[in-house]
VOGU-3710 file (C-alpha; in Angstrom, 3 decimals, decimal comma):
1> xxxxxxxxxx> -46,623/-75,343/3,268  -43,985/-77,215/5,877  -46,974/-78,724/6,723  -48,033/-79,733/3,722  -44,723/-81,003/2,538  -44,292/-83,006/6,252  -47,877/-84,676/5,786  -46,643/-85,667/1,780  -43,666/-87,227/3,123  -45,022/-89,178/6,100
11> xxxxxxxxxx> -47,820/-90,199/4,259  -45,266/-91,083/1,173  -42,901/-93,059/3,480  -45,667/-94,354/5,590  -47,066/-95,698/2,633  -44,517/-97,740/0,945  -43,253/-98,538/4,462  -46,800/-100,163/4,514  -46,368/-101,939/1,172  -42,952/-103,398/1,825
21> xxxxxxxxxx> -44,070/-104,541/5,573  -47,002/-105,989/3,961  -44,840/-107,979/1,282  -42,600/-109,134/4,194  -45,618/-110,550/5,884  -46,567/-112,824/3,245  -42,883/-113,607/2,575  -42,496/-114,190/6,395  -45,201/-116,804/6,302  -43,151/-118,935/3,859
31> xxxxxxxxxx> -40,109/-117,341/4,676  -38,559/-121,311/3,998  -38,293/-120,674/-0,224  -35,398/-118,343/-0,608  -32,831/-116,282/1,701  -34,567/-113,342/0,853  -33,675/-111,667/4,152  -29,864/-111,384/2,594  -31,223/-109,688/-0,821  -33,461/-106,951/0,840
41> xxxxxxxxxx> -30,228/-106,876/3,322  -28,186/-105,833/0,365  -30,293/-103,859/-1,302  -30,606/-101,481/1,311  -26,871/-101,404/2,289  -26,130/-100,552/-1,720  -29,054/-97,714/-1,519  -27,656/-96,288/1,531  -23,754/-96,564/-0,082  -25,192/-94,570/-3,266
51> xxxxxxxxxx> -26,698/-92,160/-1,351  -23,217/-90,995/-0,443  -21,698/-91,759/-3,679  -24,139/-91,150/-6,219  -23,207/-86,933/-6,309  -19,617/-87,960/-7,115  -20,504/-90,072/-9,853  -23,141/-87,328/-11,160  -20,715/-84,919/-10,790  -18,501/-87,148/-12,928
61> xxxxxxxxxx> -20,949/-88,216/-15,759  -22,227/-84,308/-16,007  -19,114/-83,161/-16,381  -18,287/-85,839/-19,158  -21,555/-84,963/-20,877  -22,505/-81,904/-20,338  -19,932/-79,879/-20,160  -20,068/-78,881/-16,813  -17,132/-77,037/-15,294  -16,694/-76,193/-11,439
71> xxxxxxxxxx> -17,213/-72,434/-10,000  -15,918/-71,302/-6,759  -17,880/-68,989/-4,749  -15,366/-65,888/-5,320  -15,942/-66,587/-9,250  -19,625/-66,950/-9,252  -19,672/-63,532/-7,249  -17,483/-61,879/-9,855  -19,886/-62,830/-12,585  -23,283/-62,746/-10,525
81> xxxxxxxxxx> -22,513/-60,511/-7,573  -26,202/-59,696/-6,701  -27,494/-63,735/-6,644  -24,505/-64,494/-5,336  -24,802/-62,619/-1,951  -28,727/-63,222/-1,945  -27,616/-67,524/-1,877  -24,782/-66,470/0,657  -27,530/-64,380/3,089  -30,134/-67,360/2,294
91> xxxxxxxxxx> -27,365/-69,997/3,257  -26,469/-68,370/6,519  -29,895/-68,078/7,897  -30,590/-71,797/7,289  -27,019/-72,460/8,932  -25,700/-74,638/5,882  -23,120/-74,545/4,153  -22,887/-72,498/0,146  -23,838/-75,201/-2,010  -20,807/-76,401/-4,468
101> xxxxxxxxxx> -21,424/-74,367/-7,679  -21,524/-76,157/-10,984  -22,345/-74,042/-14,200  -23,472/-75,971/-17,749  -22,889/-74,068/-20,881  -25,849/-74,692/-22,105  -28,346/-71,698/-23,509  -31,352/-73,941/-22,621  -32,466/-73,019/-19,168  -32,513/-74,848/-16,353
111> xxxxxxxxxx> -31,524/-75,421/-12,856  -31,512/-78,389/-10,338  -29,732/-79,656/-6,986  -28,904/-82,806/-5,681  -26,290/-84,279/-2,979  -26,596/-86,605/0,310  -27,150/-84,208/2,438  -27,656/-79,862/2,815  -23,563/-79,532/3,554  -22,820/-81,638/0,773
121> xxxxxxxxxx> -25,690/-80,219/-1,838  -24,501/-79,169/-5,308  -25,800/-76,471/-7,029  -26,495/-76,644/-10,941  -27,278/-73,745/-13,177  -26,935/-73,450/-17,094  -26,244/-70,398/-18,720  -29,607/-69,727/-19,790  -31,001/-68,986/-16,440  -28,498/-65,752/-17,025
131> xxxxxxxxxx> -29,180/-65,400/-20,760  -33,258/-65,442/-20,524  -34,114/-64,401/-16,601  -33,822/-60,841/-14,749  -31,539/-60,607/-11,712  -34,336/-60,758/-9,564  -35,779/-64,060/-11,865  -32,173/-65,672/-11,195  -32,384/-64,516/-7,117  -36,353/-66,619/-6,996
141> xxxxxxxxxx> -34,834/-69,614/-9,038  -31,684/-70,197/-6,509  -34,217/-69,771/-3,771  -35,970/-72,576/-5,275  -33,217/-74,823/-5,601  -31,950/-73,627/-1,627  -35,887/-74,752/-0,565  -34,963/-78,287/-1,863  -32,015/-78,639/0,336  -32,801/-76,661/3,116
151> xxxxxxxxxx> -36,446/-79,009/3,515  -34,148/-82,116/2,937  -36,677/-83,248/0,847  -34,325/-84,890/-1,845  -33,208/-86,889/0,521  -36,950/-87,877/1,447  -37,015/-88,914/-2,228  -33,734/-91,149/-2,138  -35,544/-92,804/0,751  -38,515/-93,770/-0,991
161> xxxxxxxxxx> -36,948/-94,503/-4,293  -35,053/-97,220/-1,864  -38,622/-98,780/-0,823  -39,775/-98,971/-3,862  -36,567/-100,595/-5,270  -37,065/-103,303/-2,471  -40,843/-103,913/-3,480  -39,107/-104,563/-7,019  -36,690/-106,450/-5,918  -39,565/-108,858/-4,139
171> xxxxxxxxxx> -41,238/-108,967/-7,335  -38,776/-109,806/-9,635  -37,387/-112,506/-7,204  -40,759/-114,307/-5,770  -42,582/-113,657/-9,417  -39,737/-116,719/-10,762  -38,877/-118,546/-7,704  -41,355/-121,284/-8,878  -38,773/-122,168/-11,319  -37,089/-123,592/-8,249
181> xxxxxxxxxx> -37,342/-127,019/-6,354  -40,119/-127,058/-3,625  -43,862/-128,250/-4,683  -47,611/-127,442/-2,826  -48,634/-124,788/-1,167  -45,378/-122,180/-1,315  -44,737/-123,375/-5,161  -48,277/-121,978/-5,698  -47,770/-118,907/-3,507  -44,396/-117,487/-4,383
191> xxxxxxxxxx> -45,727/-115,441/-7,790  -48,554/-114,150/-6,082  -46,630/-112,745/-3,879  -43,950/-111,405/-6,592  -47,473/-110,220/-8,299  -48,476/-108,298/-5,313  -45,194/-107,447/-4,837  -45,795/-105,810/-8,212  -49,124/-103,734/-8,211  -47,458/-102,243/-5,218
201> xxxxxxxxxx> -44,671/-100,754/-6,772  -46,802/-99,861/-9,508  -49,266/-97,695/-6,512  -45,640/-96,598/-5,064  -44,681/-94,995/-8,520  -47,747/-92,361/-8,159  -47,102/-92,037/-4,382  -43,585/-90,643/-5,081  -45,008/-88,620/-8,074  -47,245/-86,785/-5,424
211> xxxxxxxxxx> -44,430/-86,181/-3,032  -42,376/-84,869/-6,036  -44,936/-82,346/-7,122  -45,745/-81,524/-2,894  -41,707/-80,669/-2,478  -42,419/-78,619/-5,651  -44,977/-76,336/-4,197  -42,955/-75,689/-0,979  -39,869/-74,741/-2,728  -41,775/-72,373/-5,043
221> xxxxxxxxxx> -42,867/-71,262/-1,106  -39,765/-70,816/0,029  -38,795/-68,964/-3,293  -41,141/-66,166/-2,461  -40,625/-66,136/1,230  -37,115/-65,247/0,393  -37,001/-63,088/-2,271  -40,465/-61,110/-1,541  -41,254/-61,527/-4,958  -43,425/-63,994/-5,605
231> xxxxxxxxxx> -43,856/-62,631/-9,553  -40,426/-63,395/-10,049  -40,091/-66,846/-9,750  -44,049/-66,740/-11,666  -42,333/-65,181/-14,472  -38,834/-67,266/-14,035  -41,119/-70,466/-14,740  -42,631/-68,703/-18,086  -39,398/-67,262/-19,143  -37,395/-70,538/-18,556
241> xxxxxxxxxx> -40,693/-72,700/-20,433  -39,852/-70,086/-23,423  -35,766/-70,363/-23,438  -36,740/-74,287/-23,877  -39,152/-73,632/-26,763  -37,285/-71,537/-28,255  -33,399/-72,879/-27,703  -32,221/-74,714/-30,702  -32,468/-78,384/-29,482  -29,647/-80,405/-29,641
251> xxxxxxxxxx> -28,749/-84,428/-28,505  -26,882/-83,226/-25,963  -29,442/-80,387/-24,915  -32,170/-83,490/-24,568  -30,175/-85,216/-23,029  -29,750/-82,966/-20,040  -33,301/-82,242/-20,113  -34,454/-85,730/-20,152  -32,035/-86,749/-17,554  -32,509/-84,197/-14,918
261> xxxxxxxxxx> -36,578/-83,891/-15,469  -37,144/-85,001/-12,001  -34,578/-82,410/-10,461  -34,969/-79,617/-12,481  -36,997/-76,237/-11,601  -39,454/-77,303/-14,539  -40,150/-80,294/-16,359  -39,439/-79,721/-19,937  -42,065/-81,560/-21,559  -44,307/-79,532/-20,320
271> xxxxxxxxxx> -42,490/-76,182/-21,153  -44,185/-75,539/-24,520  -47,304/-74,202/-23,836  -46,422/-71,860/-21,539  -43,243/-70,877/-23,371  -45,184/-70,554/-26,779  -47,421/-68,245/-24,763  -44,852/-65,992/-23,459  -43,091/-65,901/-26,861  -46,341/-64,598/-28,787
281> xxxxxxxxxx> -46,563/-62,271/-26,441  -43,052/-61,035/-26,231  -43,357/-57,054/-26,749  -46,211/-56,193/-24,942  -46,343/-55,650/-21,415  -45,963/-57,528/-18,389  -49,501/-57,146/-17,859  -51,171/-58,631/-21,340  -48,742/-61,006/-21,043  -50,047/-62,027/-17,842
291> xxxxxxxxxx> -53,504/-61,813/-19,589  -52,744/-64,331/-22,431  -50,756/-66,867/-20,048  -54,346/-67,251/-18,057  -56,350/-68,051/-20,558  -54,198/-70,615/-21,359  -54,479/-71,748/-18,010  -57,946/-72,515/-18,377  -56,945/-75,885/-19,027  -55,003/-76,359/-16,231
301> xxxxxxxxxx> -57,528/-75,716/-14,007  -60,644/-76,766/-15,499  -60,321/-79,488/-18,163  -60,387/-82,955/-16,660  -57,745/-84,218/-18,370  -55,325/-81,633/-16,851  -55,928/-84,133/-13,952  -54,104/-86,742/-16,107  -51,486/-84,959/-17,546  -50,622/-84,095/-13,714
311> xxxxxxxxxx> -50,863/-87,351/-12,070  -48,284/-88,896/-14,391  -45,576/-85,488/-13,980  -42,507/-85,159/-11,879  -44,230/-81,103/-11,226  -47,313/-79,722/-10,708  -48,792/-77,969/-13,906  -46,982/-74,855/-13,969  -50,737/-72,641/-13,908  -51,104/-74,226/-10,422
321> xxxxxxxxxx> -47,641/-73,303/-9,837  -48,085/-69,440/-10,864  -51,845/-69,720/-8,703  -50,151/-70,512/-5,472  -47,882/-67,704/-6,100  -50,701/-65,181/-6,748  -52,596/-66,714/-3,521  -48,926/-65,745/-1,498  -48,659/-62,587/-3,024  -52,348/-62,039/-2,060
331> xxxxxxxxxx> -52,474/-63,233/1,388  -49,179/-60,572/2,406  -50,574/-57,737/0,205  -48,897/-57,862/-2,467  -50,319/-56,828/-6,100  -49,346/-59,625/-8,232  -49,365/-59,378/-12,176  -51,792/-62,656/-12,481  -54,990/-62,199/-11,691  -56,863/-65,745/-11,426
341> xxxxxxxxxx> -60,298/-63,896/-10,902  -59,898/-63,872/-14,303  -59,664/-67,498/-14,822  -62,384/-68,183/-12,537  -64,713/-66,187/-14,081  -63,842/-67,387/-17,563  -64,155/-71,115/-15,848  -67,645/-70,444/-14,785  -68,798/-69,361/-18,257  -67,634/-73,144/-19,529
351> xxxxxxxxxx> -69,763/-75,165/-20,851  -69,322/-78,221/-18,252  -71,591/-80,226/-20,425  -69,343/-80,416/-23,118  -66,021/-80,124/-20,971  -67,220/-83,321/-19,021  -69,210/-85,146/-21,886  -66,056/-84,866/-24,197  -64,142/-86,537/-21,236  -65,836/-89,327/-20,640
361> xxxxxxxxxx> -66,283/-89,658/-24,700  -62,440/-89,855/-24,523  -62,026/-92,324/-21,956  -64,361/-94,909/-23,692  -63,257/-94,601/-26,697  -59,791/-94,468/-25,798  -59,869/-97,551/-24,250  -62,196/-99,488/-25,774  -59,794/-101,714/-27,770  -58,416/-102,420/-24,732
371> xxxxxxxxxx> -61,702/-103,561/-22,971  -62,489/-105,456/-26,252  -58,559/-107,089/-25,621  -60,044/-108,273/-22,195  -63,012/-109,393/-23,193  -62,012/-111,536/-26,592  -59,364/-112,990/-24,362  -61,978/-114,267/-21,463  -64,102/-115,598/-23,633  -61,058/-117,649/-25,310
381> xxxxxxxxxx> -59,563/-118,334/-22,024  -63,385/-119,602/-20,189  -65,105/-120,277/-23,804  -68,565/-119,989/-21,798  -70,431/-120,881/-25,292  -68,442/-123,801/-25,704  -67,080/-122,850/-29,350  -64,094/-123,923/-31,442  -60,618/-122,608/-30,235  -60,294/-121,570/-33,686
391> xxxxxxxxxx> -63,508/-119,277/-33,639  -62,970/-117,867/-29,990  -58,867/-117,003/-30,746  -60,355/-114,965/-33,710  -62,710/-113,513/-32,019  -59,996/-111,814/-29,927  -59,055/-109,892/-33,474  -62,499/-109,370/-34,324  -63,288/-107,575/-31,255  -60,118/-105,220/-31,271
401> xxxxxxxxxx> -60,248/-104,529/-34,733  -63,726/-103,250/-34,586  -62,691/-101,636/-31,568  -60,176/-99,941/-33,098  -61,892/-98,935/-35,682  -64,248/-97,522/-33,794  -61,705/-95,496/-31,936  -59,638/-94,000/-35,331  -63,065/-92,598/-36,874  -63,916/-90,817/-33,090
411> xxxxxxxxxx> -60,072/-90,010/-32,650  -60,300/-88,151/-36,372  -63,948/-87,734/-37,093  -64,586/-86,609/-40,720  -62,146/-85,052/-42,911  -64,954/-83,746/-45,463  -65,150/-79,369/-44,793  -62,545/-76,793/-44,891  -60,160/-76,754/-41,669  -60,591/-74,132/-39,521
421> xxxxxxxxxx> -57,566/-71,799/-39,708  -56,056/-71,169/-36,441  -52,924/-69,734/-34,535  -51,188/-71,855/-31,855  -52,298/-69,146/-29,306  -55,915/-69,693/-30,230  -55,955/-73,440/-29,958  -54,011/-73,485/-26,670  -56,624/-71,361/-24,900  -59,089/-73,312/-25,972
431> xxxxxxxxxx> -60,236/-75,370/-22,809  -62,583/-78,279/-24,945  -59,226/-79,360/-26,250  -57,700/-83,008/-25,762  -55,804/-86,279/-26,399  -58,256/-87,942/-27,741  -60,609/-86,253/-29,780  -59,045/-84,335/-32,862  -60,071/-80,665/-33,805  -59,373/-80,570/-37,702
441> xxxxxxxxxx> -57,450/-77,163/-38,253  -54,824/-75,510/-40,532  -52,032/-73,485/-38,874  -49,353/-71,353/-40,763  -46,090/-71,190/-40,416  -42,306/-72,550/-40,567  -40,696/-75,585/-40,072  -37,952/-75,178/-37,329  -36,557/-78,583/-36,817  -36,932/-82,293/-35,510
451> xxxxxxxxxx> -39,602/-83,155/-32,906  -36,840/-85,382/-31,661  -33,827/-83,386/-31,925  -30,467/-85,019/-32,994  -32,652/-88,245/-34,327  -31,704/-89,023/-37,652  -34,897/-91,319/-38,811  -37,343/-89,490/-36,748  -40,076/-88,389/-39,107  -42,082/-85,679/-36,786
461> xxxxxxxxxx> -41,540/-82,078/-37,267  -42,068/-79,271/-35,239  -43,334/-75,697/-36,237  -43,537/-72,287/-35,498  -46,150/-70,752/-36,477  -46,640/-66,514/-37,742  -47,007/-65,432/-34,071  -44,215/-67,578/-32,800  -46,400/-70,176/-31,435  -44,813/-74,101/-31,139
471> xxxxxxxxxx> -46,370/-76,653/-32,657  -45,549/-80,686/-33,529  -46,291/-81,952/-36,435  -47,592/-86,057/-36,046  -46,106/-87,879/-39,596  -47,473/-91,207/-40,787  -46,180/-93,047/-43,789  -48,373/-94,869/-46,012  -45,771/-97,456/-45,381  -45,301/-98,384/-41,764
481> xxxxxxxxxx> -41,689/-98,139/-39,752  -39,351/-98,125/-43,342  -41,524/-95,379/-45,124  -41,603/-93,201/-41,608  -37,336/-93,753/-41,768  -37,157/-92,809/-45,234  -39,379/-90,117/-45,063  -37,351/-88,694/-41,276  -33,703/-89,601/-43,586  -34,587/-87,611/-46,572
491> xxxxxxxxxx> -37,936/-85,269/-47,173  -38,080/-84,170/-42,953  -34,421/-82,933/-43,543  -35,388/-80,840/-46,344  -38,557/-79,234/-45,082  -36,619/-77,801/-42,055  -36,375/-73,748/-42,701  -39,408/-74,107/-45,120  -42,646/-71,730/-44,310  -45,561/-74,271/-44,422
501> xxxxxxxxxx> -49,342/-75,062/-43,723  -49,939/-77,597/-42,000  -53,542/-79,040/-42,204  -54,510/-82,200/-39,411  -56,407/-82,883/-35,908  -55,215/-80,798/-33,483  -54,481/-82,325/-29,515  -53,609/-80,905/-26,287  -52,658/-82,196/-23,143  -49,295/-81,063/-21,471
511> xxxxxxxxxx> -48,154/-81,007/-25,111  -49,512/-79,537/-28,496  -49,967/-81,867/-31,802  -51,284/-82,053/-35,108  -51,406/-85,207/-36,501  -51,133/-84,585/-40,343  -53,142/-84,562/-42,879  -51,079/-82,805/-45,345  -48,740/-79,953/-45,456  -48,256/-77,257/-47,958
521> xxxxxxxxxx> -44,924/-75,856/-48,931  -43,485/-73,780/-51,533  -42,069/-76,803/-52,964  -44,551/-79,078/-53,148  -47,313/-80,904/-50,938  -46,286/-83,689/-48,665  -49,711/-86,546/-47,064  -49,407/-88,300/-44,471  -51,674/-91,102/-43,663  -51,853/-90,675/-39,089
531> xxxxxxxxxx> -56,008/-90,981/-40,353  -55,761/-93,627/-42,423  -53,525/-96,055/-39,828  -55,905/-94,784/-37,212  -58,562/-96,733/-38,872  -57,128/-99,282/-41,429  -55,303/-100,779/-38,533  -58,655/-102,353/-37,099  -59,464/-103,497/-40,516  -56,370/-105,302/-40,498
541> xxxxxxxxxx> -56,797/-107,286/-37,078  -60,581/-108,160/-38,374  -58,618/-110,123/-41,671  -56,401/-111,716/-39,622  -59,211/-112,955/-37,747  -61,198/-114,010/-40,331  -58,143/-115,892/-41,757  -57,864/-117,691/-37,841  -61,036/-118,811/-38,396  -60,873/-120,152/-41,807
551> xxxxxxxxxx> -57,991/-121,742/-42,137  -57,502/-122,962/-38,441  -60,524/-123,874/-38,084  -60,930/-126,704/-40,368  -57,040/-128,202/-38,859  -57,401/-130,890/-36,960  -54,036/-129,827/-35,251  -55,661/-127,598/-33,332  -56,478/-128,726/-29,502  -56,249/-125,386/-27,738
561> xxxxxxxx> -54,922/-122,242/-28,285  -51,046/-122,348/-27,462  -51,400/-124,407/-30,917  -52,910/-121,489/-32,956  -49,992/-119,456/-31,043  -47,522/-121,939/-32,119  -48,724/-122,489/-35,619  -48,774/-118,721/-36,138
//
């Protein structure tokens, strides 16, 4: 795994190192527009000045915002004696020095690290890592956190984050120095460069995203290497994903989730399968539990767009995360609770047909307004069939609206038919599932809250359902923006603490949603319209084009089409 985590980071640094020296190169050949030597110059100095400063000022705005108070080593003992002196022994054999405590009072759970270097490393823990983890849970997530600054790999991060700022910095520059003096040949050149500049912090976003998840997978290493116990931090992960599906969400509680999502053990948005899981399960043993959580897994490992949902996350899906800690437990002969024969056999039963077939259904579809975009925009850009501006600027609108159209009725299918009536449990281990395509169910339950919790206007909801399951609930108006406010400042307030059935298209990918159809309540019945905007939307953009081609066509005011722009 050291390995592992020193190939991610040379290849990582080598990388953007690559892209910046590449950028330089071009700037280097008409190094005569701007003193760009002094802004890269600066930009380092300032990254390499935060570095050292930035854990004052997070100490500062946590503390501010989070309530975060200091702890001492001697009080942190008094309260946690055992994880205490397992951090102390850990500390000791790495030769560094105890981490500076910080404790949030916060019942979510959650822990993180960050600092400038291992003797200067803070330690963050919230009060539900106590509330919802074992002693032994606690020990495997401080072992975690202690991987991250005994590798030094946050510091590998801070370096890269640097690079990529500088690759920025060369776009944003270069992309408007032709708004400068100077004419010819580096007047033409200066935003390509900015643009290349560009798509190569745009590659260096997903580099970094794979180093992130690599330092993940050694820390969850080191975890078990330490503590012996690779099940603990396995069951940590699950029991920290439930505390945040479960925790009554708060601004402030989002806020500290958003904002530490790259540092923290897990990355909340991903928390709710697994922590619906867990909490459907609660009161059974260790054992079925286990069973449950890997069938839900199934996606993780199997459906293509778990590939997706990956790419784009801070952490590795946490079913990979629990694997590697079955294949250590394994490999030292130790029984582990999760037993991912299980979810291999299942997997080869799959019908890859149908897994694959809906994938590539999904990908079309899903972007087939935006090829039709492309396409209506060529053709009024090039106008190979030498037609009227007028004709080819609508046909931009005629494309995408049938596109779109096209898109809503696959996204949503048919409505006609009963829904099938499912538990959150069931539709989570179902591997066929995804963002794209809809499954139209009914699930039963109660509504808990806000999707967004602390917004006023939001309009989403999110459920429990009769085995505890999590669930969020999509709202449309049928009036745009102003009938979703309403609807989130009045009628979503009053459903909250209501049992319900709620009846839409179900979709998974590191999150679970219905988008509504209707839902039934002991007070009434509340639509909602996510179908009909799905579709009437391209009907919408095909009138507007057909009213581009009327009306501008016949104008003789028309010479190109910055004047439809500009008459519109």
């Amino acid at each position: 795994m050291k390995a592992k985590l020193f190939f991610a980071s040379t290849v990582t640094l080598g990388i953007l190192f690559g892209f910046v020296l590449f950028v330089f190169l071009l700037i280097a050949y008409f190094a005569d527009l701007i003193d760009w030597p002094v802004l890269i110059a600066l930009t380092v100095l300032m990254n390499a000045l935060m570095l050292f400063i930035s854990p004052m000022i997070t100490d500062w705005m946590q503390r501010l915002f989070y309530k975060l108070r200091w702890v001492n080593y001697v009080e942190f003992e008094t309260e946690h004696a055992e994880v205490a002196r397992f951090m102390k022994g850990v500390c000791e054999k790495h030769k560094i020095k105890i981490p500076k405590l910080r404790v949030i009072d916060d019942a979510n759970p959650t822990a993180y690290c960050y600092g400038s270097y291992p003797n200067n490393a803070r330690l963050v823990l919230s009060q539900g890592i106590f509330k919802y983890l074992s002693v032994e849970e606690q020990k495997a997530v401080v072992a975690h956190e202690l991987g991250h600054i005994c590798n030094w790999d946050f510091v590998v991060m801070t370096i890269a984050a640097t690079l990529l700022e500088v690759l920025y910095e060369v776009y944003w520059v270069f992309l408007r120095a032709r708004k400068g003096g100077g004419g010819g040949k580096k007047k033409d050149i200066t935003p390509l460069i900015g643009l290349v500049a560009y798509v190569l912090y745009l590659i260096g976003q997903y580099v970094i995203l794979y180093l992130s998840r690599t330092r993940e997978y050694l820390a969850d290493n080191f975890s078990a290497e330490h503590t012996g116990n690779p099940d603990a931090l396995s069951m940590a992960l699950v029991k920290i994903a439930y505390g945040i599906a479960v925790e009554e969400e708060t601004e402030s509680t989002q806020r500290l989730l958003a904002s530490t999502r790259s540092m923290g053990v897990y990355d909340f948005k991903a928390a709710h399968s697994a922590g619906s899981t867990f909490k459907i399960a609660t009161g059974k043993d260790q054992e079925a539990i286990a069973s449950e959580l890997t069938r839900v897994f199934l996606f993780d490992f199997f459906s293509p767009w778990a590939f997706f949902a990956e790419v784009n996350s801070t952490h590795p899906l946490v079913g990979k995360r629990i694997k590697m800690m079955s294949l250590y437990a394994k490999n030292r002969g130790i029984t582990s609770m999760f037993d991912f024969n299980r979810v291999e056999e299942a997997g080869k039963s799959l019908d890859r047909g149908k897994l694959y077939g809906g994938f590539a259904n999904g990908v079309a579809f899903g972007l087939l307004p935006t090829v039709a975009a492309f396409a209506g925009l060529a053709n009024l850009l090039f106008n190979p069939f030498e037609s009227t501006i007028a004709f080819n600027f609508a046909t931009v609108f005629f494309l995408v609206g049938t596109a779109q159209i096209i898109k809503g009725f696959y996204r949503f299918g048919r409505r006609g038919g009963a829904a099938e009536e499912k538990t959150v449990l069931e539709l989570m281990q179902d591997p066929y599932a995804n963002p794209m395509r809809g499954r139209y169910v009914e699930v039963e339950g109660k509504i808990i809250g806000k999707a967004d919790a602390g917004s006023y206007f939001g309009e989403d909801v999110k459920m429990h359902d009769r085995g505890g399951g999590l669930i969020y609930l999509n709202y449309e108006s049928i009036i745009p923006g102003l009938g979703n406010v309403f609807f989130g400042l009045t009628k979503a307030k009053e459903m909250i603490g209501s049992e319900a059935r709620a009846r839409g298209w179900f979709r998974r990918s590191s999150y679970q949603v219905i988008d509504l159809d209707r839902i039934d309540m002991p007070g009434g019945s509340v639509k909602s319209y996510t179908r009909f905007w799905g579709i009437i939307t391209g009907v919408i953009f095909i009138i507007a084009g057909l009213i581009i081609d009327c009306y501008f066509g016949y104008s003789s005011a028309v010479g190109d089409w910055r004047d439809i722009l500009r008459m519109l």
